[in-house]
N, C-alpha and C positions, 0 to 999 in steps of 0.2 A: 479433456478439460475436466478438473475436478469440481464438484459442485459447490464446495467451500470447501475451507480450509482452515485449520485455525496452528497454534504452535503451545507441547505445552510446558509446563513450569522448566522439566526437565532440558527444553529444546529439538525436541523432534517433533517434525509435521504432520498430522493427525489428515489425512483428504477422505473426504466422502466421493466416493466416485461410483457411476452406476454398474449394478452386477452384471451389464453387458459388457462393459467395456474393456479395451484392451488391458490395460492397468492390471483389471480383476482380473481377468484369465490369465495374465501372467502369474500374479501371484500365490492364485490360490495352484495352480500348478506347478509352482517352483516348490511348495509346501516350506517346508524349513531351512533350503538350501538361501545364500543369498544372492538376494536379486539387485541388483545396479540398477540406479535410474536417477534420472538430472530433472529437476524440476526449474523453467526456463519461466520467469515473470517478470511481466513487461508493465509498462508505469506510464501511462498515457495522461497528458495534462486535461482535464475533464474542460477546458477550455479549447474556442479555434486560435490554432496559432499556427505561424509556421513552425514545423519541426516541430510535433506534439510530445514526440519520445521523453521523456523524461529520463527514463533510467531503466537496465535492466538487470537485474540478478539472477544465478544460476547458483541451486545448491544441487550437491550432489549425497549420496550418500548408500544406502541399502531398503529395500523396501521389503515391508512385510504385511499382512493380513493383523489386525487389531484381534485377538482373542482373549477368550476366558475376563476375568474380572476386570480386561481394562475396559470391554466395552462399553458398559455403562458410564465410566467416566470422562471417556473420549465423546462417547455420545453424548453426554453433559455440556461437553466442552466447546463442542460443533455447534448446539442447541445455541448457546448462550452468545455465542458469537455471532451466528445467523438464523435469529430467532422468528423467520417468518418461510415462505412459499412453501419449499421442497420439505426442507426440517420440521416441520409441524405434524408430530406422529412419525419422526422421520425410528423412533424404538423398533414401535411394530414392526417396519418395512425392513430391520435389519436382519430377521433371520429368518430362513430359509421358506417360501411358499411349498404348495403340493410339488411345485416343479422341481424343488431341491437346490434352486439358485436365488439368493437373497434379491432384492429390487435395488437392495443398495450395499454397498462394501466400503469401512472402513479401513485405510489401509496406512500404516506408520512408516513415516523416513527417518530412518534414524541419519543425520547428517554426519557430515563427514568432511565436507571441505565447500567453501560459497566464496566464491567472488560476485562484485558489487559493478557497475559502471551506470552512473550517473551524472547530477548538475554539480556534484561536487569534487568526481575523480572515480578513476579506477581503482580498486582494491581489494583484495582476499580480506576476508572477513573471518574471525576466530569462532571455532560452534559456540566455544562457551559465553561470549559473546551476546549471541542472536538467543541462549536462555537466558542468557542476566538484563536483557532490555528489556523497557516496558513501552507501550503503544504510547504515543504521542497523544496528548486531549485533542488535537484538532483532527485527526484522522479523519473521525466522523463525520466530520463541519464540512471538510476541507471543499469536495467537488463544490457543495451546495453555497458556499461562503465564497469561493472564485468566481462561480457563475453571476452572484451577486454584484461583486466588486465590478465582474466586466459590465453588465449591463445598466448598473443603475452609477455606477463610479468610475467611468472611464475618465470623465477631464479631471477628475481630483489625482487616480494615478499618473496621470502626464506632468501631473505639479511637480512628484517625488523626484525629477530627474533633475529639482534646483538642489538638493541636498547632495547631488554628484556634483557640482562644479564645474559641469560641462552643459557648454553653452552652447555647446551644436548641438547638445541632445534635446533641446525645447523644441517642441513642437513635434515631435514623433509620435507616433500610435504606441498608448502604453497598453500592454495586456499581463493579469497578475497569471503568473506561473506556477507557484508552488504556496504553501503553507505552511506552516509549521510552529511549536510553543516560541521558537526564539524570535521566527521573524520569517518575513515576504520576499518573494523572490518576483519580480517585473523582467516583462521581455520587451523593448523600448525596437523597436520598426518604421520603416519609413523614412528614412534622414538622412543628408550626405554621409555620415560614416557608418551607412549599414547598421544592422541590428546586433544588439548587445543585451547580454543579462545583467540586473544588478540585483542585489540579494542588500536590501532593510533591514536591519537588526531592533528587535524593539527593545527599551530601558531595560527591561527584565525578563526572563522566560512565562509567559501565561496559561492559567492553567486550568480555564473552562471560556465560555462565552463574552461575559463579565469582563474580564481581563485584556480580554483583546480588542473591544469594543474600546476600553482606555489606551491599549497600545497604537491601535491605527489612528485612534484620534491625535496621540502624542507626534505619529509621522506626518500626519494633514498639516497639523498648526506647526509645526516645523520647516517642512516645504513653503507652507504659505508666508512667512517669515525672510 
């Protein structure tokens, strides 16, 4: 397990993993030959539900040790995206102690082929792709803003299933599943016709804090209507 991760401009994943780890020892002893390797990540709803999987991706590609002048801006890169515990002085620990093996090892995948399976479908995913996208504003929010909704808003998500049309769906346990700029995705539990997902779409795509605080408000007074 790599200690973070980040992806960069170009589309290759940048892992910090420790210089004990299998990873490392693979790589630094492959040297410049290439090394295959599948990075498997799994997408778990930061909520209890049943079936918490969300989605999982697997990219594949070539791995390598980060050297020469990219490390510093890989190290930039790691910093800025997980700017606290490990990462803090994570410079120093990158090169080599008295022992001759670093505390930590930057290692690059350069990608090469990613399929997708999630709440949306199955799919291969293009590399150029996964460099031309950008992070979603709610990412950050997202565990901390579903935790929210379940505990302090469960009866107002159980309204949203008037905007479905279905009338057996009143009265189920609703629980919010996913996140995102366009819109909510609800897992509706409990009811003669079993559990189903329905995905919200809000007016517009939002694009901090501000924004969505006006979008859920616009799906409340909607349902409640």
């Amino acid at each position: 397990m790599p200690v973070a991760r980040t992806v960069t401009p170009d589309g290759d994943v940048i892992l910090l993993v420790s210089g004990e780890s299998a990873a490392a020892r693979a790589a630094a002893h492959a040297q410049d030959d290439d090394l295959t390797a599948v990075i498997e990540i799994t997408d778990v709803a930061p909520v209890s539900v049943p079936h918490r999987i969300r989605g999982r991706a697997w990219l594949a590609g070539w791995l390598t040790p980060v050297r020469g002048d990219d490390r510093a801006a890989c190290a930039a890169l790691l910093a800025e995206r997980h700017p606290v515990g490990e990462l803090l002085g994570m410079r120093e620990s990158l090169d080599p102690p008295h022992t001759g093996r670093p505390a930590w090892m930057m290692l690059r995948l350069e990608v090469g082929e990613i399929s997708v399976d999630d709440l949306w479908g199955a799919e291969h995913v293009d590399p150029e792709d996964l460099a031309a996208a950008e992070p979603d504003p709610m990412v950050a929010h997202e565990t901390e803003l579903l935790q929210h909704l379940h505990s302090a808003h469960g009866d107002r998500l159980g309204e949203l299933c008037g905007l479905l049309g279905a009338r057996e769906a009143r009265g189920m346990s609703a629980v919010p599943l996913s996140l995102d700029r366009l819109g909510l995705r609800v897992r509706f539990t409990g009811g003669a016709v079993g559990s189903f997902d329905a995905r919200f779409d809000f007016p517009e795509p939002v694009a901090d804090i501000c924004g969505l605080r006006r979008a859920m408000h616009s799906l409340f007074s909607a349902a409640s209507h």
